[in-house]
N, C-alpha and C positions, 0 to 999 in steps of 0.2 A: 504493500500500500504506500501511495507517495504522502511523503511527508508535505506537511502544511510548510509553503517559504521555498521549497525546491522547485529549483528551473533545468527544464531541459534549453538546449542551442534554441530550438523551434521558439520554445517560449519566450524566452529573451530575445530575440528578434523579435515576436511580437511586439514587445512590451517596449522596446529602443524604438520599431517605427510609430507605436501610438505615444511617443515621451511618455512616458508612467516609468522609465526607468532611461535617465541621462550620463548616469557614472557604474563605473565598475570598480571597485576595490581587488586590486591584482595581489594577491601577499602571500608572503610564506613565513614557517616560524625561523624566529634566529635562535643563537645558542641560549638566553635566556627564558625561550619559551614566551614571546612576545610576536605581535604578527606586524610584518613591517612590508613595503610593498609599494606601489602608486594607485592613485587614480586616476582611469582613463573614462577618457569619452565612450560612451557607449557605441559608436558609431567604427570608431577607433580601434575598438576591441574586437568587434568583429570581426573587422576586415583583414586586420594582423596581431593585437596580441592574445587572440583566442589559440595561437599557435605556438607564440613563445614571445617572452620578454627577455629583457637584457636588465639587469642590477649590477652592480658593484659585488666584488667578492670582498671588498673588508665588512661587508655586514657580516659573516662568519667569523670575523677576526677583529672583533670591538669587546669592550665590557660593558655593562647594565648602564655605562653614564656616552657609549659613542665613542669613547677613545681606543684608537688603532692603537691595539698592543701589539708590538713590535716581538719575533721569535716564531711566529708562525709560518709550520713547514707550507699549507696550503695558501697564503697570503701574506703579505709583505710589500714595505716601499722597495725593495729591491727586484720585487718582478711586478711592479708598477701599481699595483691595485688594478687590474684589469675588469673584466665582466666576466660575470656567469649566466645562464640562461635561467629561465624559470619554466617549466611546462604548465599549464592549466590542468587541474587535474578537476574536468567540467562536471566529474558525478559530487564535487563539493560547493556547485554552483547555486547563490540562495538569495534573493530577497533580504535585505536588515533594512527590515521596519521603523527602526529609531532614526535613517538618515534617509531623509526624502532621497528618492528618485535612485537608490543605490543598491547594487548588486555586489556580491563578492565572491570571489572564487580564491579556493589553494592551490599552491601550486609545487610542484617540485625541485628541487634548485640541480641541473645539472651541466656539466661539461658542453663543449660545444661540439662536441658530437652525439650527444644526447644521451652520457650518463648518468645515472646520479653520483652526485659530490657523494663520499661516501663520510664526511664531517657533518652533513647535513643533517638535523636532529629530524624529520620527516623521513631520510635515508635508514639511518640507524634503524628508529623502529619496523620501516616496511624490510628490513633484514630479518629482522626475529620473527615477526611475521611469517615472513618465506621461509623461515627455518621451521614453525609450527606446522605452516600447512606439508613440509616435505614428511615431517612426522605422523600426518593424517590430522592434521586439529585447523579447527579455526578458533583463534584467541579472541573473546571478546573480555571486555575491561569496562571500567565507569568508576570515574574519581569525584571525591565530593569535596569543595571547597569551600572553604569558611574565609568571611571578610569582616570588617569592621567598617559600620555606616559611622560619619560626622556631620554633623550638624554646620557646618562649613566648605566653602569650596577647594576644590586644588589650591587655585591663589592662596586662598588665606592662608594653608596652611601652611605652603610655602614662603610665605612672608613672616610667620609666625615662626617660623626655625622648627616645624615640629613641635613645637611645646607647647603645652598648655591646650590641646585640640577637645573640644568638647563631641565625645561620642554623642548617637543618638540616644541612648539609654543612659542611666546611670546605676541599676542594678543588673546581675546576674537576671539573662531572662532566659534560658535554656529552655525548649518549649511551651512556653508564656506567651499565651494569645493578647492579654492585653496592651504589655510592650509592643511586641510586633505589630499589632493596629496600628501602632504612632509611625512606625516604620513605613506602612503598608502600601502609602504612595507611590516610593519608591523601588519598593521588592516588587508590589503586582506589575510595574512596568514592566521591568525587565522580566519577571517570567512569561506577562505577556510576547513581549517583544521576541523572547528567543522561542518561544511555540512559534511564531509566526516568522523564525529564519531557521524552521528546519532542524530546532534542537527540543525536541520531546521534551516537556519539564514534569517530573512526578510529583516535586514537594517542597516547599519551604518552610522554615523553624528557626527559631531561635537559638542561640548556643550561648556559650557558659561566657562567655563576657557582655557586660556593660555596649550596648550596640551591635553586637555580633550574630551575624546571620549566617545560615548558608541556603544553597538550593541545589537540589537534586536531580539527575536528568537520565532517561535512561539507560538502563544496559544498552552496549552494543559492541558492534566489531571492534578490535583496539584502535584502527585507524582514523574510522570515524567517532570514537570518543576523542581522543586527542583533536581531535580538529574541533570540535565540537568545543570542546575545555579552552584553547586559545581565545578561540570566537568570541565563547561568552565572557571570558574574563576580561578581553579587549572593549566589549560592547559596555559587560555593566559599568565600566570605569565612563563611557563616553553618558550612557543615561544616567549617571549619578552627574557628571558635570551637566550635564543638559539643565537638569535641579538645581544647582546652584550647591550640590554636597558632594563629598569626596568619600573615596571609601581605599582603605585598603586591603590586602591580601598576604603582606609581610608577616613572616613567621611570627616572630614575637616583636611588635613596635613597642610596645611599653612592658616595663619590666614588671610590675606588679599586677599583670592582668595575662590572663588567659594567650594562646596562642592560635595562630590560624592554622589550622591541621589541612593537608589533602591526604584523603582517605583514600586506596585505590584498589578496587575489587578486582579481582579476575577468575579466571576458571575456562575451561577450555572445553570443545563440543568437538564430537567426532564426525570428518567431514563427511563421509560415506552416509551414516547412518543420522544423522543430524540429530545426536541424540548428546547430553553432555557427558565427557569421557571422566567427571568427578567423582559420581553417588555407586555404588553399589550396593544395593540392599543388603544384598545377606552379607558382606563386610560388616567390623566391625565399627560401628559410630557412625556407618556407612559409606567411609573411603574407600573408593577404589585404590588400584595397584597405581595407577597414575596420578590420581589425588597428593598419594605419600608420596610417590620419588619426587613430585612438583614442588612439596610443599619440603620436603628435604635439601630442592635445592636450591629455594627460598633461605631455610635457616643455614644452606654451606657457605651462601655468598653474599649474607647480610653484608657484613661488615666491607665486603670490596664493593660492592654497589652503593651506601650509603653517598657518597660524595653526590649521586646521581640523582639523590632521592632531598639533601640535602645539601645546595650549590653554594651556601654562603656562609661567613662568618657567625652571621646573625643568627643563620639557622640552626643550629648547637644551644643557643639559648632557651628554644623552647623545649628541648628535653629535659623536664622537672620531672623530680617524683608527685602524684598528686595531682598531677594538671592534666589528666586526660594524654597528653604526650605522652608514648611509650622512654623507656630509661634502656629496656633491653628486649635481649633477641631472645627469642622463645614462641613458640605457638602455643595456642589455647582454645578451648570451647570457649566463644562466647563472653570473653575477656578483654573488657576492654585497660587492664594495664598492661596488656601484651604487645609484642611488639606485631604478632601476627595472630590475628581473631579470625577462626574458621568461624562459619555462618551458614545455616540453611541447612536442606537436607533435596534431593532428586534435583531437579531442574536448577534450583534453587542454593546448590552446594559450591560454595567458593570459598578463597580466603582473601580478606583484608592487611591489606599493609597499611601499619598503622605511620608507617615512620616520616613519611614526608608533609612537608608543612606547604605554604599558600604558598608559597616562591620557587613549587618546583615547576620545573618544564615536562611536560607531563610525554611528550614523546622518548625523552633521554629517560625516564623515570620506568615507562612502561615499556622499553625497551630491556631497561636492565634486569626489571622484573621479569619478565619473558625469557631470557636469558638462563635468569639463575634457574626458573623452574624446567626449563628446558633439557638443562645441564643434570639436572636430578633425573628426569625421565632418563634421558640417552643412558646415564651411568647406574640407571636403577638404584640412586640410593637409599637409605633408608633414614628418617626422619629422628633426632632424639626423641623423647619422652614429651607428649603433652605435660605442657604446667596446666596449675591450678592456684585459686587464691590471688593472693598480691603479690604480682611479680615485680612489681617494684623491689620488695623487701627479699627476693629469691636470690640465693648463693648458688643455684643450677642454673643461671640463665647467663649470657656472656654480656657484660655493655656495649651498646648502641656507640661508637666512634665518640668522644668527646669533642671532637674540636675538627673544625675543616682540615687544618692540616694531618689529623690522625688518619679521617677516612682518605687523604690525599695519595698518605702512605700507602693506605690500604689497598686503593684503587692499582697503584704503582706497580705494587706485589701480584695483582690479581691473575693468575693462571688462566682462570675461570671466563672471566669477563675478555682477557685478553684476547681468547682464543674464540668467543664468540662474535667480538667487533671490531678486532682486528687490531693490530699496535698502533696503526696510524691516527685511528679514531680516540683511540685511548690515550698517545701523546697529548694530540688536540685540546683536549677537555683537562688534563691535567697539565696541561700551560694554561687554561682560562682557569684553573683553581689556583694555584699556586700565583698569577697574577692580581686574584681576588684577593687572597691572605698577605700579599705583598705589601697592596695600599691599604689595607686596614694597616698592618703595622706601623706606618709611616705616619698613621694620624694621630693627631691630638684629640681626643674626644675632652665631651663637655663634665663627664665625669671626672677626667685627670686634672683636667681645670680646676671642678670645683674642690676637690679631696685634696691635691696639694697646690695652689694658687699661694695661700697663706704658709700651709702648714708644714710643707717640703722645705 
């Protein structure tokens, strides 16, 4: 059944010769899981970049603030900053309703012979991808992001230094109908808005901070959740400024409050028989043999994948005991201080990674996830011991990476990872980390100011 906001070629020619649609949003994701891209005439896009575009390849080779970091094997001032191409990949072709007259499509970033970059976080994942279905599965996935609405716009806050930002809330409203009411202007747009570009919405709620919401969309294939996740995190940021309020998505932006978690389901269906390769009745707890080696090679390659799951300095902050953040790696019934919560049972049987917060990029994330569980099936392994209780307080469970540069190492070491994405993808990504940990070091924060200003 087509989704409400999906266009085929035909229909968008329609829609371009009656104007009811003048722009096309051309974009792909970059390495922080943001959608960047132009817009074209719709007239324009037909005629030629329905076929392929041309971008700059230093967008693969920037950090979160646009500066060309220097060291990069796939881009560099030394081999000029040239272009890369973009393909239109037209089955992601949609209607956004919150910008008159505008369509948007993804696309894939490749060579000019028409590979894919294999740096490309879109590439990465459709690799595991291809690696699942050569195994017989189709991977589908769905991550759940939590944000924080303010009662202010970008400007302000950015004027304001960050400080001092009045959420929407000011208590704890974790499914609390009548906080989210005062919110509801806001939240029903944009679930409106992304029902009507092609992104199924099941549910919105409240969460455990003062302003913090999230909303829910459905299962699907991994490729089209990840597109789907970009879209909308790009969109509610543009319908929250439309309002005149800011919202963000950063792990932990204040320290005494809750963090924004991205939850990321998956589980996998057998292609043949389209039936899901997880449940097995008469198993016990109802795992299949696939469930466990998957989910074994979840807990083998926690610790080399967290960097992927978790891209920034900041993001390490929101691993508390107590805060809903997972502390460590372990699977569980049903657990949420686990770092990996089984869930569900038939159709319905998956696991949860609890570990990555609002700042991941959900294709590098759901790739490495794919990966590790992949890695478990091929090598049949076998899964430790389900925890129970509070695994916070557990002496059998392993900690979760402390600090960027721990999982950095980790990633480095990675056997596992290496050998599913190859060295060159893996270099890539730990020069963009180890460039993140660089300039945090270098800075003064407002902390070290205030603690020794006098008192140093």
């Amino acid at each position: 059944m087509a989704l409400r906001g999906m266009l085929t070629e035909d229909k968008l020619r329609k829609l371009v010769a009656d104007s009811e649609v003048d722009t096309i949003l051309v974009v792909f994701p970059d390495m922080q899981g943001r959608i960047v891209g132009k817009r074209v005439t719709g007239h324009f896009f037909l005629d030629s970049i329905m076929h392929e575009m041309h971008a700059c390849d230093y967008l693969l080779a920037v950090d979160i603030g646009m500066e060309p970091v220097p060291g990069y094997k796939a881009a560099s001032w030394d081999k000029g900053y040239g272009d890369f191409t973009v393909k239109c990949d037209m089955a992601t072709l949609r209607r956004i309703p919150w910008l008159e007259g505008t369509a948007l499509v993804v696309g894939d970033v490749q060579d000019h012979d028409g590979n894919d970059l294999p740096h490309a976080p879109r590439s990465i994942l459709k690799r595991q991808i291809s690696r699942a279905r050569d195994l017989g599965f189709t991977a589908n996935m769905a991550s759940e992001l939590e944000f924080y609405v303010f009662d202010e716009s970008f400007r302000d806050c950015h004027d304001k230094g960050y400080r001092d930002l009045a959420t929407a809330g000011t208590y704890i409203e974790d499914y609390h109908i009548l906080q989210t009411t005062k919110e509801e202007g806001l939240i029903r747009a944009i679930r409106n808005a992304m029902d009507g570009a092609g992104i199924p919405v099941e549910t919105s709620k409240g969460e455990w901070g003062p302003g913090q919401e999230e909303i829910n969309f459905k299962y699907a294939e991994a490729l089209v959740s990840a597109d789907n996740h970009v879209i909308y995190k790009n969109g509610a940021k543009e319908i929250a400024w439309q309002q005149g309020k800011a919202i963000t998505f950063m792990a932990k932006w204040d320290y005494g409050l809750a963090g924004n978690s991205c939850h990321i389901h998956s589980s996998l269906w057998d292609l043949k028989g389209g039936k899901t390769a997880f449940h097995d009745e008469a198993a016990e707890h109802g795992f299949s043999d696939t469930f466990r080696h998957y989910c074994a090679g979840l807990l083998a390659a926690a610790e080399d994948m967290t960097y992927f799951l978790a891209p920034y300095v900041n993001s390490y902050k929101r691993f508390q005991a107590g805060s809903f953040a997972p502390t460590h790696i372990a699977w569980s019934m049903d657990n949420r201080t686990s770092g990996f919560r089984v869930l569900g049972r038939g159709p319905g049987q998956r696991v949860e990674c609890r570990i990555p917060g609002g700042d991941v990029n959900p294709y590098l994330a759901f790739a490495a996830i794919l990966a590790a569980g992949l890695h478990g099936i091929e090598n049949r392994l076998e899964p430790e011991p389900l925890l129970t209780g509070n695994v916070y307080e557990s002496e059998a469970a392993r900690h979760i990476p402390k600090t960027l540069r721990d999982a950095l190492a980790r990633l480095d070491e990675s056997e596992i990872l290496r050998a599913a994405m190859g060295d060159d993808v893996i270099e890539h990504y730990l020069h963009t980390g180890r460039w993140e940990q660089m300039e945090y070091d270098r800075r003064v924060t407002d902390w070290e100011v205030k603690r020794g200003f006098e008192q140093a």
